[in-house]
C-alpha angles and dihedrals in degrees: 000000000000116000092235080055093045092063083037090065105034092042093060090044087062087044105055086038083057090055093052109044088063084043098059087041087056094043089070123087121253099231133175119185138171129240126201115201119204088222139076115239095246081081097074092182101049096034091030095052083070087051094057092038088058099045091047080055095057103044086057101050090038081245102309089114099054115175117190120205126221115182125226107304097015093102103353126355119269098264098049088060092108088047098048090045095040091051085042090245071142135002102243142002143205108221140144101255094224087066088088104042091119075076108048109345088211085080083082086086096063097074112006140329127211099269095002133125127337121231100276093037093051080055094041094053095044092050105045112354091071099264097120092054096045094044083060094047081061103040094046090067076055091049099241137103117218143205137188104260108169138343128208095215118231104335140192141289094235140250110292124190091224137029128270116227109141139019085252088062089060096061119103084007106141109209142164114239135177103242146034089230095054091044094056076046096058087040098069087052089066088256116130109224121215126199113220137160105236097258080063098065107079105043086057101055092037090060090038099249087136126028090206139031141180135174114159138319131314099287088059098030082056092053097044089059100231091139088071096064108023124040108191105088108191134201153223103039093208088177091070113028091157109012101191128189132221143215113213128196124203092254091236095047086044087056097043090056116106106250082247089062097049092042085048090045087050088052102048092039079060103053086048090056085053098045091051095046091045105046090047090055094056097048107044099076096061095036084061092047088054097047088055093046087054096053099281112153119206124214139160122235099252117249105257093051082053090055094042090052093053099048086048097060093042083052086049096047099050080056107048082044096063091060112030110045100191082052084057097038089053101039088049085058100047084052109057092031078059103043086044088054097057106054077075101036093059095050097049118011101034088039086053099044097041085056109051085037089066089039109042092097096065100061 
């Protein structure tokens, strides 16, 4: 080829690249949604963890798909998110699934169960041992389609005005806990669970409406102030070893998406997940540091309240079990997904970390 016919060529080729790029760009939607969080903006990683998600949105759609973020009682308090996205008050929230247990407990699962699954398993099931695929058979009779956002990692068992020696220390104690179910668990245990969003918390411990609270882990319990007020901090929170978070979509706004945007919205669902695990990670340490240094006591939950909790949830879900079968069919699955799991976690991770737990001090 000549070289004039050369340019000929190549120069229509860009041209013709130059004409559909704009063309794809315009093929895309220009959307604007609304998304309720579950969780007040003083809490930069759960909120924060929305911030990053729609942002994400918007890089990706050079700004057609645009998401706002309200925080929890800016349009509906935080534990009214699923209702507001599932009636299309807007069209998507970010929530902890167990919130809504009162009505199908089998929403536990959706974030974390007494004695479940630990951080990396909860994603692991979800991902490829069907979770993700039974907690939507749950969530589409609540018209909304969910999707794994964030975790805390394993958190804490919470700030307590007394210490915990016994099971007998636990009766008449009114405390806030994440979770109907852990809280029927608690319950049985002669605890009274309270359900409170998470600026609720500390009013109500400072004016001794509840004896005991936990949230999280030592970077969000900092920042909500209970130190102030209860010493005891303890560990671990077994109702929550891998409390994961969800972003769910009203089911028809979700349907009428393009398949680019929902690819772009599981994506950026994604990134979030990673954003939330990892900067929890990295402030935890010194947020503990600082709660000890504050007056925080730690103090692990003795062994025989341990084993008293656990018999209690295995008595409740045989319960639950007898009278709601998708509750039975999921929690069947968690359990042997977990038990599975750690045939190899004990082998590798734990023999890793145990390890470098006894030995850190001599490096």
């Amino acid at each position: 080829m000549k070289r004039r016919d050369f340019l000929k060529a190549g120069g229509a080729g860009l041209a013709s690249t130059a004409i559909a790029a704009p063309a794809i760009a315009q093929s895309m939607p220009e959307i604007k949604w609304r998304l309720t969080s579950s969780f007040p903006k003083s809490l930069d990683t759960l909120y924060g963890g929305s911030e990053i998600f729609v942002k994400a949105i918007a890089e990706a759609t050079d700004n057609k798909f645009q998401i706002q973020c309200f925080a929890a009682g800016e349009i509906v308090p935080g534990l009214q998110a699923l209702d507001a996205a599932s009636n299309g008050t807007v069209e998507m929230c970010n929530t902890a699934p167990y919130y809504y247990a009162g009505k199908d407990p089998t929403f536990t699962f959706g974030t974390a169960i007494p004695f479940g699954l630990n951080t990396r398993m909860q994603l692991a099931w979800q991902r490829f041992g069907g979770g993700l695929e039974l907690m939507n058979e749950l969530y589409k009779k609540f018209n909304v389609y969910g999707m794994p956002s964030g975790n805390t990692g394993a958190q804490m068992g919470g700030f307590f005005r007394k210490e915990i020696n016994t099971v007998d220390d636990l009766r008449g104690l009114k405390m806030r806990i994440g979770g109907v179910i852990a809280g029927r668990v608690m319950a049985k245990l002669g605890v009274v669970p309270q359900q409170l969003a998470g600026g609720d918390i500390y009013p109500a411990l400072e004016k001794g409406t509840v004896d005991a609270a936990e949230w999280v882990g030592p970077y969000d319990d900092e920042k909500l102030g209970f130190v102030k007020i209860a010493k005891y901090y303890y560990y671990p929170g077994w109702w929550e070893g891998g409390a994961q978070n969800a972003n769910m979509i009203n089911l028809d706004k979700w349907n009428e998406l393009p398949p680019a945007y929902r690819s772009i919205i599981r994506t950026a669902s994604a990134l979030q997940h990673e954003w939330e695990l990892a900067k929890y990670d990295a402030g935890n340490p010194e947020a503990l540091k600082r709660l000890v240094s504050q007056g925080a006591q730690l103090r692990p939950f003795p062994p025989a309240v341990m084993e008293a909790a656990l018999g209690a949830a295995l008595e409740l879900y045989r319960e639950v079990s007898a009278e709601n079968p998708l509750f039975k069919k999921v929690w069947e699955s968690t359990l042997a997904f977990r038990n599975d799991q750690y045939l190899w976690w004990q082998i590798a991770e734990y023999g890793y970390d145990t390890y470098l737990i006894r030995t850190r001090t001599r490096v």
